[in-house]
C-alpha positions as CSV (number, residue, x, y, z in Angstrom):
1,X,127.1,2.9,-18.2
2,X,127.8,-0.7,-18.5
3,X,126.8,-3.5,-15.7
4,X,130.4,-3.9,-15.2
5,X,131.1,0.0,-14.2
6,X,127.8,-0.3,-12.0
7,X,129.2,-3.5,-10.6
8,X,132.2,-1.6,-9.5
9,X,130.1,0.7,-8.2
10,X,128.6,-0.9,-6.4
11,X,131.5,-3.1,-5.1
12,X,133.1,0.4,-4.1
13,X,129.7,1.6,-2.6
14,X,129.4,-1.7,-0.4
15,X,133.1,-2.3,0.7
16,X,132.7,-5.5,-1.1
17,X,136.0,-6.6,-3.0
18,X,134.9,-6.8,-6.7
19,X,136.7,-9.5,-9.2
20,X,139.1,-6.8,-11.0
21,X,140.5,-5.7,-7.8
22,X,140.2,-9.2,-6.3
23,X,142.6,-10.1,-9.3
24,X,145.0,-7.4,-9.1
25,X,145.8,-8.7,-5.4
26,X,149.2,-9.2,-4.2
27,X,150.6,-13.0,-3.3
28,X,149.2,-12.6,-0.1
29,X,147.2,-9.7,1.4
30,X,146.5,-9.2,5.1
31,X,143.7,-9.7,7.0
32,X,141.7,-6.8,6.8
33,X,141.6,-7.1,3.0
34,X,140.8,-10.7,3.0
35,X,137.9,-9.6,4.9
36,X,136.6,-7.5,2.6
37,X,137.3,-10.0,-0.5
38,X,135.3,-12.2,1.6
39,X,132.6,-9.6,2.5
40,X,133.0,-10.2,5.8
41,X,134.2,-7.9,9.1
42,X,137.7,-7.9,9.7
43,X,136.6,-8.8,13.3
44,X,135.0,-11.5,12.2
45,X,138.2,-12.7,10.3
46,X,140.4,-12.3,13.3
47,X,137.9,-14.1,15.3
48,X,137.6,-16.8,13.0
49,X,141.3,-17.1,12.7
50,X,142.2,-17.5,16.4
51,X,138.9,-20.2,16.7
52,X,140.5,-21.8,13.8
53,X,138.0,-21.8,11.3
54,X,138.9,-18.9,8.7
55,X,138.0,-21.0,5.4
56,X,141.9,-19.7,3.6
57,X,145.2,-20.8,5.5
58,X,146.9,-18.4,6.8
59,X,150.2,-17.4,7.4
60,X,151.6,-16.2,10.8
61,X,154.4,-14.4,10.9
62,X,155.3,-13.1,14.6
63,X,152.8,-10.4,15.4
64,X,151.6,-10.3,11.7
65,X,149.1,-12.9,9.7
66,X,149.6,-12.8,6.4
67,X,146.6,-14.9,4.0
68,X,147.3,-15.7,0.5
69,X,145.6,-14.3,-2.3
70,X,145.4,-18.4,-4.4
71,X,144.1,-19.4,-1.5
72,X,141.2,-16.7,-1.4
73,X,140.6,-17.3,-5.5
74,X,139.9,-20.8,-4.5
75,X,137.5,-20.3,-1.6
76,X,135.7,-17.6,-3.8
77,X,135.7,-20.0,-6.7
78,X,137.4,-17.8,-8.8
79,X,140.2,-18.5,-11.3
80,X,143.1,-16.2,-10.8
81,X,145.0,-14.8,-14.0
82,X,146.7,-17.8,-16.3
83,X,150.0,-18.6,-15.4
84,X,152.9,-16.9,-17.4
85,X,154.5,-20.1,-17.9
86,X,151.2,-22.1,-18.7
């Protein structure tokens, strides 16, 4: 087994987000999954949002808060994939 199949492993066993899925995210995702990119409850998230100090802008959209995914990479210090017109 390679370390990156027990990484995912490990990711999956944890509930942690690991960096292929992390990458394979939509523009934006919604709050539960940044949660779990960021390792953190999605209480916590939700809690941090309404005190105003979830470390990603977020986007609210009537009922629904929408967080987007750049904005995750950058927090996490991760590149996302190169640009199709870079």
């Amino acid at each position: 087994m390679t370390a990156q199949e027990v990484a995912g492993r490990v990711s999956a066993a944890s509930g942690v987000m690991g960096l292929e899925e992390l990458l394979s995210l939509p523009a934006t995702v919604n709050v539960v999954t940044a949660a779990r990119a960021l390792g953190i409850s999605a209480n916590k998230a939700y809690t941090l949002i309404r005190d105003g100090e979830f470390p990603v802008v977020t986007l609210p959209l009537g009922s629904t808060v929408r967080v987007p995914t750049a904005g995750l990479w950058k927090v996490l210090g991760v590149e996302g994939p190169a640009s199709a017109h870079a």
